[in-house]
N, CA, C and O atoms as a GROMACS GRO file, in nm:
protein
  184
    1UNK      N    1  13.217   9.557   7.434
    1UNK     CA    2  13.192   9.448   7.341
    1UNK      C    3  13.258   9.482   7.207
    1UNK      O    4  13.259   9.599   7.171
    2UNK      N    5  13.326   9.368   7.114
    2UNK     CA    6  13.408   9.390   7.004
    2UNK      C    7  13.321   9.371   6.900
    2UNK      O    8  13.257   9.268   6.918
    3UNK      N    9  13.292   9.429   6.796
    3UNK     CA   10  13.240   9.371   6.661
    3UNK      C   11  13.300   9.400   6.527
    3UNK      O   12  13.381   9.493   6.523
    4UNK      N   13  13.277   9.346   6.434
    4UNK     CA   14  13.397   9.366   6.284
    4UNK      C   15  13.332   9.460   6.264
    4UNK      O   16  13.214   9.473   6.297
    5UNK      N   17  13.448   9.594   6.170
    5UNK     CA   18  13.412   9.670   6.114
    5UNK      C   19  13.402   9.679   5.966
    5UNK      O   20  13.503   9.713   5.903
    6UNK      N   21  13.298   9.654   5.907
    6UNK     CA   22  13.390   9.639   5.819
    6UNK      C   23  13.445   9.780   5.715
    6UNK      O   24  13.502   9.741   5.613
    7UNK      N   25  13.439   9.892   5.725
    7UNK     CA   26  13.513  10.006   5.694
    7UNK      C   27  13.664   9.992   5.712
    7UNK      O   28  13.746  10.036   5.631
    8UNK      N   29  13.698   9.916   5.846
    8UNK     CA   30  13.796   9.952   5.907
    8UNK      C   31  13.903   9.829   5.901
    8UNK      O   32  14.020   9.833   5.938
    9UNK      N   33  13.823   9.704   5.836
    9UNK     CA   34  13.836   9.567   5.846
    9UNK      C   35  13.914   9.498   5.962
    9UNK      O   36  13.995   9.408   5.941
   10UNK      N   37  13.884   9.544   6.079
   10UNK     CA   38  13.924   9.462   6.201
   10UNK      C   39  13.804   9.499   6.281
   10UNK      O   40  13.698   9.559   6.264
   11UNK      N   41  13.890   9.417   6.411
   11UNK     CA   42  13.756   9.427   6.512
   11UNK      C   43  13.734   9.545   6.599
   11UNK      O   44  13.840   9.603   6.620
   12UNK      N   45  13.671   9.580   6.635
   12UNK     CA   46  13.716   9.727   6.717
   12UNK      C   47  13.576   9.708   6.822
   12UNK      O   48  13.472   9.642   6.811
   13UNK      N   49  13.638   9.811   6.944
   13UNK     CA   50  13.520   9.783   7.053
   13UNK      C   51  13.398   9.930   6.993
   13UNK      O   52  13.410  10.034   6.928
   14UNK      N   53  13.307   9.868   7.049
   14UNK     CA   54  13.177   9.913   7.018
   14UNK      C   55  13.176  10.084   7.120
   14UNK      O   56  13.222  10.096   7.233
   15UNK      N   57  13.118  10.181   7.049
   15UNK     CA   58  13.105  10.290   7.135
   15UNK      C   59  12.965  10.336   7.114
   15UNK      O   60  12.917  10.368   7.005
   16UNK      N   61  12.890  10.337   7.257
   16UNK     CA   62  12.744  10.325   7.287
   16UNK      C   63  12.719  10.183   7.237
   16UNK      O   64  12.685  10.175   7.119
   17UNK      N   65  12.728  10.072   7.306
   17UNK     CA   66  12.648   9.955   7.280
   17UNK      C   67  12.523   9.952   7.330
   17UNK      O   68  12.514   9.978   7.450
   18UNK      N   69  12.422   9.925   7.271
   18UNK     CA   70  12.256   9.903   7.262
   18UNK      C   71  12.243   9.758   7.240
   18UNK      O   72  12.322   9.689   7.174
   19UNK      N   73  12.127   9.714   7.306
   19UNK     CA   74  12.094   9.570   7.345
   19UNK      C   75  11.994   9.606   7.248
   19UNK      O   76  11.928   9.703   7.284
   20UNK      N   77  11.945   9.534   7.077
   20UNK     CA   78  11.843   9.558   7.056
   20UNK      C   79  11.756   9.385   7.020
   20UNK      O   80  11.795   9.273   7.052
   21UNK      N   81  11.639   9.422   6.950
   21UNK     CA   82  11.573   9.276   6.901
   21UNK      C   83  11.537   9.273   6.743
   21UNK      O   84  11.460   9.348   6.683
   22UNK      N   85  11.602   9.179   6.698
   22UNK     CA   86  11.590   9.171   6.562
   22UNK      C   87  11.475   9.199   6.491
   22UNK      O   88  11.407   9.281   6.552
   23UNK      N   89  11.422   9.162   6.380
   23UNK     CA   90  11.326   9.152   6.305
   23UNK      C   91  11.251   9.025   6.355
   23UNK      O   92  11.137   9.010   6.398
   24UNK      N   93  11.358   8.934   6.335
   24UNK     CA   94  11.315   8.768   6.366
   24UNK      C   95  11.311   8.716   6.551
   24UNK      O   96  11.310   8.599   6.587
   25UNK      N   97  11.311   8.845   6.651
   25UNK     CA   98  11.313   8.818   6.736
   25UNK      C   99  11.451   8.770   6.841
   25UNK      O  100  11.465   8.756   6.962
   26UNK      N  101  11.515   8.759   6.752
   26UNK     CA  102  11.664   8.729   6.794
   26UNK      C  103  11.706   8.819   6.864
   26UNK      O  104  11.644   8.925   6.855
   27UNK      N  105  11.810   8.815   6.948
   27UNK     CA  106  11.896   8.930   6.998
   27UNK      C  107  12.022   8.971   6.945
   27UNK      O  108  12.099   8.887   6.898
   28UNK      N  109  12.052   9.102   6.947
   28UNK     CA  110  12.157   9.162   6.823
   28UNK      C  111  12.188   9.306   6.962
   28UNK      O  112  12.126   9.360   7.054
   29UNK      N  113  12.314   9.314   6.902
   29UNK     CA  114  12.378   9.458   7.000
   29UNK      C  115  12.418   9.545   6.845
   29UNK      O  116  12.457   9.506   6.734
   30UNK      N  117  12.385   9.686   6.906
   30UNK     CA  118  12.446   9.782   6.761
   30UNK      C  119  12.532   9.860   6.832
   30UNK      O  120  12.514   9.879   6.952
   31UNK      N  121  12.619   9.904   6.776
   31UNK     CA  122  12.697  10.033   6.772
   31UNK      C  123  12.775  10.131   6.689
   31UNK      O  124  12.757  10.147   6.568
   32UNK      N  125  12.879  10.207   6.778
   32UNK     CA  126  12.935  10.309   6.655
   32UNK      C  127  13.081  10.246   6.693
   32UNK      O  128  13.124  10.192   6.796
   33UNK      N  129  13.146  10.279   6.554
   33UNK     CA  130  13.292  10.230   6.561
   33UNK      C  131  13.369  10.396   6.614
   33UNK      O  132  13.321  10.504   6.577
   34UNK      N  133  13.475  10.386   6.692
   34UNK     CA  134  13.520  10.483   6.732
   34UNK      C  135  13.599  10.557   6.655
   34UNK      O  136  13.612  10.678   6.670
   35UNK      N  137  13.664  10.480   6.558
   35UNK     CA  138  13.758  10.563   6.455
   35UNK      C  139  13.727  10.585   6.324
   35UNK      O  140  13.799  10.658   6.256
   36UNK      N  141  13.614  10.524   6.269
   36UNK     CA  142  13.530  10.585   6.169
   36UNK      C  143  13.396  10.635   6.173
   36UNK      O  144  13.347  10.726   6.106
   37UNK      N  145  13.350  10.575   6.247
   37UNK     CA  146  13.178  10.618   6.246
   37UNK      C  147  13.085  10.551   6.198
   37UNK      O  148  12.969  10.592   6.189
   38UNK      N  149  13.137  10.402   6.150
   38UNK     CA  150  13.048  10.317   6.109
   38UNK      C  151  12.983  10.238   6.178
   38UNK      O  152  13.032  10.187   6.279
   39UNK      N  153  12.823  10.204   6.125
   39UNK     CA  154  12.762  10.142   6.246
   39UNK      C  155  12.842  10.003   6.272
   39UNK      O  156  12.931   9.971   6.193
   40UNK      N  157  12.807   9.915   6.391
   40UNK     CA  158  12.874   9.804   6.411
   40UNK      C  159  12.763   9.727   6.461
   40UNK      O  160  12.687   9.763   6.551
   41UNK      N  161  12.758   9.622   6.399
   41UNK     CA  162  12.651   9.518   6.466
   41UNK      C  163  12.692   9.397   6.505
   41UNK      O  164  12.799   9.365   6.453
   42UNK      N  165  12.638   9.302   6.593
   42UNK     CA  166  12.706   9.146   6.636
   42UNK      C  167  12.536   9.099   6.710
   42UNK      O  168  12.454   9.149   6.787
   43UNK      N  169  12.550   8.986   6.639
   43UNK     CA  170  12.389   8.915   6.611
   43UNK      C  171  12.453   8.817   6.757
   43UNK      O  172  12.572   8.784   6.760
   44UNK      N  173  12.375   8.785   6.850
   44UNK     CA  174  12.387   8.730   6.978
   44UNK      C  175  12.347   8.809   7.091
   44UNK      O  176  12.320   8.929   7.085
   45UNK      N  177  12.343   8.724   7.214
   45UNK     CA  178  12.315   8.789   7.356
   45UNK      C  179  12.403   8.940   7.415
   45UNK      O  180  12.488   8.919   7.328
   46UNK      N  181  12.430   9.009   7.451
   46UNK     CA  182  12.530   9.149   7.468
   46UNK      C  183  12.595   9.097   7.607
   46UNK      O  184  12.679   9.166   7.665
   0.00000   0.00000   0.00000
């Protein structure tokens, strides 16, 4: 799965994607960006 980085300011694929649940119950995926280390998030289904 791709999400913006924004460290890196493009999109980059997610390394370890996690299915998690928002605050508000929503569904959200997190991860790590592979070439910096910044977290990466994308608010939707995984």
């Amino acid at each position: 799965m791709q999400a913006y980085c924004m460290k890196c300011r493009t999109k980059k694929e997610m390394k370890n994607p996690k299915a998690i649940t928002m605050k508000n119950g929503k569904p959200a995926t997190q991860g790590i960006c592979p070439s910096c280390g910044t977290k990466l998030f994308r608010i939707g289904k995984s």
